[in-house]
N, C-alpha and C positions, 0 to 999 in steps of 0.2 A: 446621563451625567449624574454624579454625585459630590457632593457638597460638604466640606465642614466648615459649620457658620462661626465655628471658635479662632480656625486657624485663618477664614479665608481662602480659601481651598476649593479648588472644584476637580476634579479628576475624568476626563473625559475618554470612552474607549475608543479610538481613530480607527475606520474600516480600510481595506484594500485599495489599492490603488489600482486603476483600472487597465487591462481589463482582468478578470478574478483569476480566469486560470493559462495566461500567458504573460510573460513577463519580458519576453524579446525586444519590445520597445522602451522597456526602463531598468536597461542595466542597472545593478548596484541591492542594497539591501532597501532601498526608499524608504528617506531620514524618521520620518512617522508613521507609516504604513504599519496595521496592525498594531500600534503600540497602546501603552497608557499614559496618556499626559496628564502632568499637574499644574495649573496654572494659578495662580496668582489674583482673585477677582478685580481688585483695587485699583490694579494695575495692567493686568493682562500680562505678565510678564512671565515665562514658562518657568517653572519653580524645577521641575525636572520632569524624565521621560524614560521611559523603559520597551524595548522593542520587544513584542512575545512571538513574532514570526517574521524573519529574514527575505525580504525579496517575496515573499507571500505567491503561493500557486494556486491555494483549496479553499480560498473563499472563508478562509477562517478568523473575517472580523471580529474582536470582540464583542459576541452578540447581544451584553446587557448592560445597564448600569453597576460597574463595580461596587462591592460593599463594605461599608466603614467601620469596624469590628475592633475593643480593645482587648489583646490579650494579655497573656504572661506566658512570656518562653523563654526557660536559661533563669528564673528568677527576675527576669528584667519585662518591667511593664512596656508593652509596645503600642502606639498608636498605629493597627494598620489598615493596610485597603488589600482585600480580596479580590481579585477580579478570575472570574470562570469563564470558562473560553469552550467554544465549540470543538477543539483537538483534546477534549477531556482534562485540561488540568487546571487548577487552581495556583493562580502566579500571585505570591502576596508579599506586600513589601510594606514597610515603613512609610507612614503615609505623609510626613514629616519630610524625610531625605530621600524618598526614594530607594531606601537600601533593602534588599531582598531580605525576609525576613529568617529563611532557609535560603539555602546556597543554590544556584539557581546554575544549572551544566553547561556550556556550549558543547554539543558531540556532532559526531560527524553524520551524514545522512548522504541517500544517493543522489547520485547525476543524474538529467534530465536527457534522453534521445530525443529532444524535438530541437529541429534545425532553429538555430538563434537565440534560444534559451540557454539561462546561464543559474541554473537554482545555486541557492546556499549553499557553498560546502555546510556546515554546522546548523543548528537551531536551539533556541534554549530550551534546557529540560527542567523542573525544578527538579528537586530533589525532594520536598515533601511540599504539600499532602501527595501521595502517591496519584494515578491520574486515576479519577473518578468511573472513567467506561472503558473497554476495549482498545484499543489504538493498534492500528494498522491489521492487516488479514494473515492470523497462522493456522493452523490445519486441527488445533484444539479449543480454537473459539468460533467453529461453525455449526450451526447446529447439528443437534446432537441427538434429539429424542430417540431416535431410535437408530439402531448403524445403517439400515438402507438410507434414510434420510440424509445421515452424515457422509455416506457416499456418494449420495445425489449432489450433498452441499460439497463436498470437493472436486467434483467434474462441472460444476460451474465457476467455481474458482480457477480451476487451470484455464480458462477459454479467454482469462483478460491478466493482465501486469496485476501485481500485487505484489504488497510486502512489508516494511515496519511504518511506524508514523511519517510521515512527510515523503513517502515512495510519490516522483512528480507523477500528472497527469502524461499521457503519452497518445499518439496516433492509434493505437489498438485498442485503448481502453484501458483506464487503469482503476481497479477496485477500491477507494479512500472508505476508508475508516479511522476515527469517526467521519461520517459524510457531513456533508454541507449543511443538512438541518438534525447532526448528530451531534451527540455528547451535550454540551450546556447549551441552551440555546436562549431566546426572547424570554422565559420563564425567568431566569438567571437564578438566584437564590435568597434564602432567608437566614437571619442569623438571630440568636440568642443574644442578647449584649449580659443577660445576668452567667451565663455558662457559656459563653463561648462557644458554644455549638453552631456550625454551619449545615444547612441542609440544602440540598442541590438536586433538582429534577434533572438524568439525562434520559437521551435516547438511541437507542445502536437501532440507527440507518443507513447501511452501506449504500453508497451512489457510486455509479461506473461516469466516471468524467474522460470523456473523449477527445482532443483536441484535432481540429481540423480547419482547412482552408476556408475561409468565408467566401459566401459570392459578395460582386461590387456592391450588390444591394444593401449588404446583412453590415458591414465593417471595412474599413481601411488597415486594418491589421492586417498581418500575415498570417497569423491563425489566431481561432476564438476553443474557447472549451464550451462542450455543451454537457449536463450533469444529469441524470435520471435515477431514478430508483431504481436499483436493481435487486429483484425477486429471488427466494433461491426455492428449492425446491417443492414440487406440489403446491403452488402457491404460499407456501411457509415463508419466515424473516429465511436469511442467509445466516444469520449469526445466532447464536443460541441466546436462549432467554436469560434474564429478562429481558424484553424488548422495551420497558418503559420501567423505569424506579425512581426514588429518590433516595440519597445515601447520604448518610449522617456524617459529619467532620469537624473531629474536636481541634478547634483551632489554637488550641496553648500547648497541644502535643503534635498538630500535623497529622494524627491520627484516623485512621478509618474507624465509624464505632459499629455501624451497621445499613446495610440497604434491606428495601424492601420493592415491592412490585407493586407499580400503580395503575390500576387498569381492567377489566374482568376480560381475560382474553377468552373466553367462550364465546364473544361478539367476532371472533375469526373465526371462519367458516369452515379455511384449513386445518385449523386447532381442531375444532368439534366433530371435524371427520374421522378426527386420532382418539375421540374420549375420553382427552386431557379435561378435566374439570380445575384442575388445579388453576390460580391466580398467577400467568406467568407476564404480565403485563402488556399494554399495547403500547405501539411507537410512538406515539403522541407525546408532546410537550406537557408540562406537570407544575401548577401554581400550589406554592407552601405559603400557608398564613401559620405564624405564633401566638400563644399566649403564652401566660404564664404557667398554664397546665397543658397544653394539646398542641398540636399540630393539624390544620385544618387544609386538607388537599381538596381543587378538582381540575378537572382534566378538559384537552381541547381535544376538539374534533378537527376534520379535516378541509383546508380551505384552498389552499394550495393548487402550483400547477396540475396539470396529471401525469406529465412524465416524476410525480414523488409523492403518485400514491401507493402507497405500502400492498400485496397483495391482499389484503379482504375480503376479495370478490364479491364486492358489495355493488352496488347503483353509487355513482359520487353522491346522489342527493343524502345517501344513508350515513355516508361516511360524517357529514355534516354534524350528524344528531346519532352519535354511536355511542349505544349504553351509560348516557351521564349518571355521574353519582356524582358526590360531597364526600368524603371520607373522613372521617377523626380519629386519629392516633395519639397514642400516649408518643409524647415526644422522646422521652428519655429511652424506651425498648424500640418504640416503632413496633408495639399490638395494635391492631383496629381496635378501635371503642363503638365507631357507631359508622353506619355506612346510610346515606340518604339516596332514596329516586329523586332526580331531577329531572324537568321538562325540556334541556335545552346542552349539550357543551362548554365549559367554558369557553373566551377568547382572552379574558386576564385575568388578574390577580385579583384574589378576594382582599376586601378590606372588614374591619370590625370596630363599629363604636355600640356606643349608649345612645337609648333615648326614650323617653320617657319611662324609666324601670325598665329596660326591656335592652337585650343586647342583641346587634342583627349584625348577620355576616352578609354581605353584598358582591358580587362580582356579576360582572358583563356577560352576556351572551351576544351570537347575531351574527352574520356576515352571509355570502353565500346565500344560499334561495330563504334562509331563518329572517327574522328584523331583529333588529337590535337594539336590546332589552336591556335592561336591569334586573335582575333577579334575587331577592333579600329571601333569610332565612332568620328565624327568630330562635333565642333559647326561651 
């Protein structure tokens, strides 16, 4: 949740209604499912609410705390609230009224072949900021390094359903992109309040979500979705790189200003067999700290079930503790300025104070066979 302590205000992101990827047992678009509520502290009282996905099938909770951000768009100063969402887009509205800050689509999207299922016709699109990653599977966003590969990557495509953003879940398998721990995720994002700059870690993870009959043991439903990582070729991503960035978004124009790659993808195994050295990022989730000069990134490792882990062809225990660094960028380009070893992954967000003359960046490590630490860095 987040909070303005001026207006009274709390903005909370409401997740799916259950269960994530069948919706047969709750006809209708479900009243809060998916949405962003604004309530009222004083009172409790719903101030207003805005729905970012319809009848919801892919699990695409709002996965962070929304951000409180003032702009100017049109000449006219806006108080608003950001909120970034796992389907890649940034839905931002007047955090006052409720009113979309940019004109926000309803369009049409497909039907669903699963017996009892009734998806959206429509789902909202904004219209800016444009969507930050990938959204759904076309035949020039699979990888691509070299054409065997991109051949490879499209005969694994044809073997399951695929298609634009919000293509349902289906009996055969159907390829979602972004996946379930794709596009914005737990990291959520950081913003400028002096420039208006939003920045946003995502990640292109395609998962193959299957939908099928449960036994008595598993659920009372008539079918459940089960969601895995799905590899694409030679143990490669499916989708071309980056496989991990963060992308800059001037939020008084809507604007894209720049991404970069967060990650030393040389720690993929796959990668280093092709003699790519180059920085194309890893799938991992991406914590941004601000100041008022830099931009202060690092990155998690992996903790997760195992049907979502990314091909690495790593031991899980490695995936855990996978080439951590610290990074520092000029915020304004997104150059590196300083890249640090670290002993451990992140699991959250850096934080920065004073203390005694001395200024320390902090964030968490730990989960998984690691313990869980605190880890300071001094300037």
């Amino acid at each position: 949740m987040s909070a303005d302590e001026e207006l009274g205000y709390v903005y909370l992101p409401i997740s799916t209604p259950t269960n994530d990827y069948y919706g047969g047992h709750r006809l209708g678009d479900g009243l809060y499912g998916e949405s962003l509520v604004c309530l009222d502290v004083t009172t409790g009282r719903k101030v207003w609410h805005y729905q970012l996905v319809h009848h919801g099938l892919w699990d695409y909770d709002p996965p962070a705390a929304p951000n409180l951000i003032d702009v100017t768009v049109g000449g006219n100063r806006i108080r608003a609230v950001a909120q970034v969402t796992k389907q890649a887009f940034v839905y931002v509205f007047d955090r006052v009224t409720g009113q979309p800050v940019w004109p926000i689509e309803e369009q049409p999207v497909a039907a669903s072949n699963v017996p009892g299922e009734r998806a959206s016709k429509t789902q909202p699109f904004p219209t800016k900021p444009a969507p930050i990653d990938i959204q759904g599977v076309r035949d020039e966003d699979l990888n691509d390094l070299t054409p065997e590969i991109h051949k490879e990557a499209l005969d694994i495509a044809s073997l399951y359903d695929h298609g634009p953003l919000f293509t349902p879940p289906s009996m055969r398998g159907t390829i979602q992109v972004p996946g379930t721990v794709g596009g914005a995720s737990w990291a959520g994002a950081a913003i400028d309040p002096e420039t208006g700059m939003l920045y946003v870690g995502t990640v292109r993870l395609p998962m193959l979500v299957t939908i099928r009959k449960p036994s008595p043991t598993e659920s009372s439903y008539d079918f459940i979705g089960q969601a895995r990582y799905l590899p694409g070729p030679r143990g490669l991503p499916l989708l071309k790189p980056p496989f991990g960035s963060i992308l800059a978004i001037d939020m008084n124009s809507g604007e894209h200003r720049w991404r970069i790659p967060i990650g030393r993808s040389v720690a993929m195994a796959s990668i280093s067999r092709l003699g790519i050295r180059e920085q194309l990022g890893l799938p991992f989730r991406s914590w941004a700290l601000l100041t008022k000069t830099v931009m202060i990134v690092v990155q998690m490792g992996y903790y997760g079930p195992l049907r979502f882990v990314p091909g690495l062809n790593l031991p899980i225990r490695d995936l855990h503790n996978l080439d951590p660094h610290l990074w520092v960028y000029d915020k304004t380009s997104g150059e590196m300025l300083a890249e640090i070893e670290l002993p451990a992954n992140a699991t959250g967000a850096p934080i920065t104070y004073m203390a005694g003359g001395k200024q320390f960046i902090v964030f968490p490590v730990g989960g998984g066979p690691l313990v869980e630490e605190l880890i300071a860095v001094s300037l």
